[in-house]
GUTILUM-230532 format. One record per residue (C-alpha): residue number from 1; z, x, y; residue in one letter. Coordinates in Angstrom, 2 decimals, padded with zeros to 5 digits. Example, Ala and Ser with C-alpha at 12.3 -4.5 7.8 and 13.67 -1.06 7.14 Angstrom:
REM GUTILUM-230532
REC   resi        c3        c1        c2   resn
REC      1    007.80    012.30   -004.50      A
REC      2    007.14    013.67   -001.06      S
***
This chain:
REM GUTILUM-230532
REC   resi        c3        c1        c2   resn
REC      1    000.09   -008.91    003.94      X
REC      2   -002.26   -009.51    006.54      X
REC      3   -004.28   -006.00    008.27      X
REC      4   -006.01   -006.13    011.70      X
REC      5   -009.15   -007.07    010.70      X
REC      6   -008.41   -009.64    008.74      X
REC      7   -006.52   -010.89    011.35      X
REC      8   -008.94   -010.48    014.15      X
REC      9   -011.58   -012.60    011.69      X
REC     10   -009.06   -015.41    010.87      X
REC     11   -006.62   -015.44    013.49      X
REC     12   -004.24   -017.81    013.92      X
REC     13   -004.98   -020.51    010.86      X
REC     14   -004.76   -017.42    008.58      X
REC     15   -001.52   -016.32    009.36      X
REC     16   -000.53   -020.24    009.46      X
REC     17   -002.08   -020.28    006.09      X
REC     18   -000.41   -017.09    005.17      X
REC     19    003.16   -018.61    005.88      X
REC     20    002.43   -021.92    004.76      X
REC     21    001.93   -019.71    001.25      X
REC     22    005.13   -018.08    001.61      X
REC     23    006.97   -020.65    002.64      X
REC     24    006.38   -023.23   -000.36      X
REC     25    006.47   -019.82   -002.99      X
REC     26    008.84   -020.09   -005.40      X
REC     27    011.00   -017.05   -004.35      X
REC     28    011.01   -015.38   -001.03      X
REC     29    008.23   -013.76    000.46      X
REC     30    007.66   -011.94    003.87      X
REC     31    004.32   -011.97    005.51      X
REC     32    003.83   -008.93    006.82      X
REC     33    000.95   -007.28    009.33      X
REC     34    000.28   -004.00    008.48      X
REC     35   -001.26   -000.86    010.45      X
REC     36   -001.52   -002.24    013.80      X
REC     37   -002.19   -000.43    016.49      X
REC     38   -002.32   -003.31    018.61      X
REC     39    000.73   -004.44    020.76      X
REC     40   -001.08   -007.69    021.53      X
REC     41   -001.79   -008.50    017.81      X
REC     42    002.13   -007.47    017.01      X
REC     43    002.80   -010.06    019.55      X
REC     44    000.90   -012.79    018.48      X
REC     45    001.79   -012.32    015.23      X
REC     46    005.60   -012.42    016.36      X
REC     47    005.07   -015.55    017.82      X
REC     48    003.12   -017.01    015.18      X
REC     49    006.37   -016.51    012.75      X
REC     50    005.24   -013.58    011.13      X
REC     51    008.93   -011.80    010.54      X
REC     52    007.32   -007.98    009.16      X
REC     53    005.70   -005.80    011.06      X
REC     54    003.93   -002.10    010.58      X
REC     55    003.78   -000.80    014.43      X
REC     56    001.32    001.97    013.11      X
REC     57    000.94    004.51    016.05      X
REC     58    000.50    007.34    013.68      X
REC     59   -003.25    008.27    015.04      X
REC     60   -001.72    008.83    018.46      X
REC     61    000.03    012.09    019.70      X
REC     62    003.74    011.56    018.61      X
REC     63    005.16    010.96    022.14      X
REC     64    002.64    008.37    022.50      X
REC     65    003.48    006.71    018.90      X
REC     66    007.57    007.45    019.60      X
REC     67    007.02    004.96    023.10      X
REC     68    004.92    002.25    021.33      X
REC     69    007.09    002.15    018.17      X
REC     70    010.34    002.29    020.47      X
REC     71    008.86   -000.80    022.73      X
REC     72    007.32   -002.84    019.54      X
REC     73    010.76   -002.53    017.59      X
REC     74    012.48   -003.66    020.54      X
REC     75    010.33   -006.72    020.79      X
REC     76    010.38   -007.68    017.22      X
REC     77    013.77   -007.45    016.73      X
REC     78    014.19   -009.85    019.69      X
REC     79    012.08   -012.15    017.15      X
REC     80    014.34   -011.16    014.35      X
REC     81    011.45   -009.49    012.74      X
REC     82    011.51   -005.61    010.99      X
REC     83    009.73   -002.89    011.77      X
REC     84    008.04   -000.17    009.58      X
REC     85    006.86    002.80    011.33      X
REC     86    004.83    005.71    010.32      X
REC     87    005.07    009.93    011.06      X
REC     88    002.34    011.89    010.02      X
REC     89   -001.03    010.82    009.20      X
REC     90   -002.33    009.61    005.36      X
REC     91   -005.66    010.60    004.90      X
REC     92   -008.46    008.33    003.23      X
REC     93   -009.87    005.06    003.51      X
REC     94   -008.15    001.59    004.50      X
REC     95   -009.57   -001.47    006.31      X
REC     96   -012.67    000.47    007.27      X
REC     97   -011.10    003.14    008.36      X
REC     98   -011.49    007.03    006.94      X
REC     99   -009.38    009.68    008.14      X
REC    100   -010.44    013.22    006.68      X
REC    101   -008.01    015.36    004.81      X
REC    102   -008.55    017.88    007.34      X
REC    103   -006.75    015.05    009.92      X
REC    104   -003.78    014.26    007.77      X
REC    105   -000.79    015.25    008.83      X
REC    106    002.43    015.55    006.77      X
REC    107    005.62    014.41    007.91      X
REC    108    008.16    016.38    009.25      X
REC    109    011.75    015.93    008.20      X
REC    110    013.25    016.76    011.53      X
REC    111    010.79    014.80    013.45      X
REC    112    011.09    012.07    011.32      X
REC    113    015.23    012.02    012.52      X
REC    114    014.14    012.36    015.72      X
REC    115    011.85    009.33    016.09      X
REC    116    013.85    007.10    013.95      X
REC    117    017.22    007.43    016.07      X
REC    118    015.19    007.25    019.49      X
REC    119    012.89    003.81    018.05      X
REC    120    015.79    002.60    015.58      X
REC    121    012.58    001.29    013.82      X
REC    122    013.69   -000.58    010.15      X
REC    123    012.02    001.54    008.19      X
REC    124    009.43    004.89    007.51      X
REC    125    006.21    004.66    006.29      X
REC    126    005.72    008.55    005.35      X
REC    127    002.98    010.97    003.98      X
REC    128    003.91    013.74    001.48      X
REC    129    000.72    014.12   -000.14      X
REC    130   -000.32    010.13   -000.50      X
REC    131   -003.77    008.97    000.44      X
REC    132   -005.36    005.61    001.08      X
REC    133   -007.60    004.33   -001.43      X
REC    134   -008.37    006.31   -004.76      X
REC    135   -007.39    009.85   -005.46      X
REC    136   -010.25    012.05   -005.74      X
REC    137   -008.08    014.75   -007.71      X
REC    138   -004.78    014.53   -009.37      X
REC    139   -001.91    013.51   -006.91      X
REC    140    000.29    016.07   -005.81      X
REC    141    002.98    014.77   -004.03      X
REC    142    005.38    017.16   -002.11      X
REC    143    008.66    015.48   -003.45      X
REC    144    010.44    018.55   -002.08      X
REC    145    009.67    017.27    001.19      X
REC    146    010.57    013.53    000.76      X
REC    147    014.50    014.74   -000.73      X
REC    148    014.65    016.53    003.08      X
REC    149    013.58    013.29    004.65      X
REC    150    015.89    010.93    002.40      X
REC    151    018.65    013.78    003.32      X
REC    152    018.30    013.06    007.24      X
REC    153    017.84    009.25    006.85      X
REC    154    019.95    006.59    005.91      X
REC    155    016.64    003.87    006.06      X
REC    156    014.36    002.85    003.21      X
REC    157    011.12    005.12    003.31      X
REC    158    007.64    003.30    002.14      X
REC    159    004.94    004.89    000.51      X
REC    160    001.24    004.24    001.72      X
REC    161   -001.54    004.85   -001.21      X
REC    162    000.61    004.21   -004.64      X
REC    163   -002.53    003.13   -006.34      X
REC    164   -003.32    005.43   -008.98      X
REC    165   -000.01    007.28   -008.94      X
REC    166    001.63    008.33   -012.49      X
REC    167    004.34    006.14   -013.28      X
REC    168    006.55    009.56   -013.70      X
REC    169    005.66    009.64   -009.80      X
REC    170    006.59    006.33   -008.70      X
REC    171    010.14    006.53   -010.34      X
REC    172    011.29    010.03   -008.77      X
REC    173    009.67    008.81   -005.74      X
REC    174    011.99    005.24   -005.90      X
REC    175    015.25    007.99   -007.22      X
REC    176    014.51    009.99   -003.46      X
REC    177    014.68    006.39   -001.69      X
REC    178    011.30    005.39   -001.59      X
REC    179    011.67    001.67   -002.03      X
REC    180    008.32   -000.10   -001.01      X
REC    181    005.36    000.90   -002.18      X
REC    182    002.01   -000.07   -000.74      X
REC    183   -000.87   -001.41   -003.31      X
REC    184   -004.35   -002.25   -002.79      X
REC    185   -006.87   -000.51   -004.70      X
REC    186   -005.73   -001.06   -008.28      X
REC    187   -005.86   -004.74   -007.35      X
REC    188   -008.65   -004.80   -005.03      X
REC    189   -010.57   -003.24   -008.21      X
REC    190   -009.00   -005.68   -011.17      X
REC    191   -010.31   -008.68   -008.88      X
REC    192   -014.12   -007.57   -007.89      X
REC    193   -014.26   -006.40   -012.09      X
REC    194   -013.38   -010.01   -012.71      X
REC    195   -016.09   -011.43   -010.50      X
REC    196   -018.42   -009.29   -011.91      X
REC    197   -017.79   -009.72   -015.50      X
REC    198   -017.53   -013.32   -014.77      X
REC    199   -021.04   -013.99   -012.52      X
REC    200   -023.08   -011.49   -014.75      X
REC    201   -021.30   -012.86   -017.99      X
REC    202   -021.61   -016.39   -019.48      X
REC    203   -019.69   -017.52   -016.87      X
REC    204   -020.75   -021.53   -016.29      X
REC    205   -021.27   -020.90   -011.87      X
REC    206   -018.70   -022.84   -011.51      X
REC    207   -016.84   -021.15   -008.46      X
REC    208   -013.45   -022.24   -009.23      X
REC    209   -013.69   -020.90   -012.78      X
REC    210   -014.63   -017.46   -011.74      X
REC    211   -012.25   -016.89   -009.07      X
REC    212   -009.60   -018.52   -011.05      X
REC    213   -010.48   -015.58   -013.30      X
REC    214   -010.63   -013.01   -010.52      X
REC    215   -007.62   -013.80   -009.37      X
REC    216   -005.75   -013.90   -012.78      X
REC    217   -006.92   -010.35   -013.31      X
REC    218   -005.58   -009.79   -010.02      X
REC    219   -001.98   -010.87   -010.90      X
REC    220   -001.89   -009.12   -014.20      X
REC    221   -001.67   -006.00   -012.10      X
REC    222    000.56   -007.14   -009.80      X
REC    223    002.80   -008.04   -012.84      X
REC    224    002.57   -004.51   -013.86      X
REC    225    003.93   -003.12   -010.70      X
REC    226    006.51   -005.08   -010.02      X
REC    227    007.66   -003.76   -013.50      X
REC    228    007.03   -000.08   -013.08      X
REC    229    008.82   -000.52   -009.29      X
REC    230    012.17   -002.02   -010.97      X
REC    231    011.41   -005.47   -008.89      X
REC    232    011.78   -008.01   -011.38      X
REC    233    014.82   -009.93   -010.74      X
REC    234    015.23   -009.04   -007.41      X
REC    235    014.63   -011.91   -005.50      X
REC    236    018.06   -012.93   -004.60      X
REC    237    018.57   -009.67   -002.82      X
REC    238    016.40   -011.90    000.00      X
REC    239    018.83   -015.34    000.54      X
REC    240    020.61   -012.49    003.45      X
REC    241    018.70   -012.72    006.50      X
REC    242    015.02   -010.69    006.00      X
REC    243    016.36   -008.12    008.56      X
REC    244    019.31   -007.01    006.20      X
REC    245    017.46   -007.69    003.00      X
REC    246    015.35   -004.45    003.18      X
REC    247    017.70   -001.81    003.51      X
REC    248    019.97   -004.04    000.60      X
REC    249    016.97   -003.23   -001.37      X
REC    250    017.31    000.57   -000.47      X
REC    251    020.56    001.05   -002.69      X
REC    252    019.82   -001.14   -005.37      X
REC    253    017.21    000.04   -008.86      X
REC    254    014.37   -000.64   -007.92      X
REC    255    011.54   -000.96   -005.00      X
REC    256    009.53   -003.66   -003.38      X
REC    257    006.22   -004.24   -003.88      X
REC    258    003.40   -004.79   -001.25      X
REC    259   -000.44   -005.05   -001.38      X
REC    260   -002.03   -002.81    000.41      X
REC    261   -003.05    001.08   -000.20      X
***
């Protein structure tokens, strides 16, 4: 998963490098850009190969993100990309960007109808009570709200900010047809505790050895998730084209897993 500012720092060799990953992984991966705001970054990215996109007009007034979700799902699909979308605003911090609780917004089930059948985006990013980055209190999602959106919508929902949610959490949220979750923080944190234990340890300075450690802590909790999501064992679910792939997903055990949130 690439975000905007890693892309505007590595432009187009990272996302080369990103599906130069995917492409020689041993089961099948989608890069993805998420949370752009940016119709000329969606492009580039389109024509680059990337097949996933987030067209994240959630900070702008809803007519305004309706229009550029409507016209960035239109283009992508002419790529034969998919398009996740968001209504309503998470609140906290993500790619150097902090949005005050006061400034989220939660989505609204009727709305959320609304914009999907006028964009015919692939999929809904949406905010019940999720936040970027770590929770300050105990979550409380509003799952009340989610069963009126996955009433009104026959697309797979994502959820934004599932670090640090209770695994009791994750599963009703995957039984009310949440089936990606977003994941940065847990592994963000696993990987800088690694370097640190690592450099300040009796770590030997060689650099290979302690980012070879870093990043093993990293995949130990990406291990973990794809357990707790029900995504082990999924991976044939993707030999149908990408675009059909994620709503097969939607109506099978189980969710996908994504880095980022």
């Amino acid at each position: 998963q690439l975000h905007p500012s890693a892309l505007k720092y590595g432009k187009l060799p990272l996302i080369a490098m990103c599906l130069e990953a995917a492409n020689t992984a041993t089961v099948p991966i989608a890069v993805h850009l998420d949370h752009s705001t940016s119709a000329k970054d969606i492009r580039l990215a389109l024509e680059a190969g990337v097949r996933s996109i987030m067209a994240d007009g959630s900070p702008m007034p809803y007519a305004e993100n309706r229009q550029f979700t409507q016209e960035m799902t239109e283009l992508a699909h002419r790529y034969g990309a998919v398009v996740e979308a968001e209504i309503g605003r998470i609140s906290g911090t993500e790619d150097g960007l902090t949005i005050a609780e006061k400034e989220a917004k939660m989505t609204d089930p009727n709305q959320a109808l609304e914009f999907v059948q006028r964009t015919r985006v692939d999929s809904l990013a949406v905010t019940i009570g999720n936040v970027h980055g770590e929770y300050k209190s105990p979550p409380r999602l509003d799952f009340e709200r989610l069963h009126r959106i996955r009433r009104l919508l026959d697309i797979p929902l994502v959820l934004h900010g599932a670090s640090g949610l209770p695994e009791s959490m994750i599963h009703h949220s995957i039984q009310l047809g949440v089936c990606k979750f977003n994941v940065n923080t847990e592994v963000r944190q696993a990987y800088m505790q690694a370097l640190k234990d690592e450099i300040c340890g009796d770590s030997s300075g060689d650099l290979l050895e302690i980012t070879g450690e870093a990043i093993a802590a990293m995949e130990a909790v990406i291990i973990d998730k794809l357990q707790l999501f029900g995504s082990v064992g999924k991976a044939h679910l993707h030999e149908t084209p990408y675009a059909h792939a994620l709503t097969t997903v939607g109506v099978v055990e189980g969710a996908e897993f994504v880095n980022g949130s």
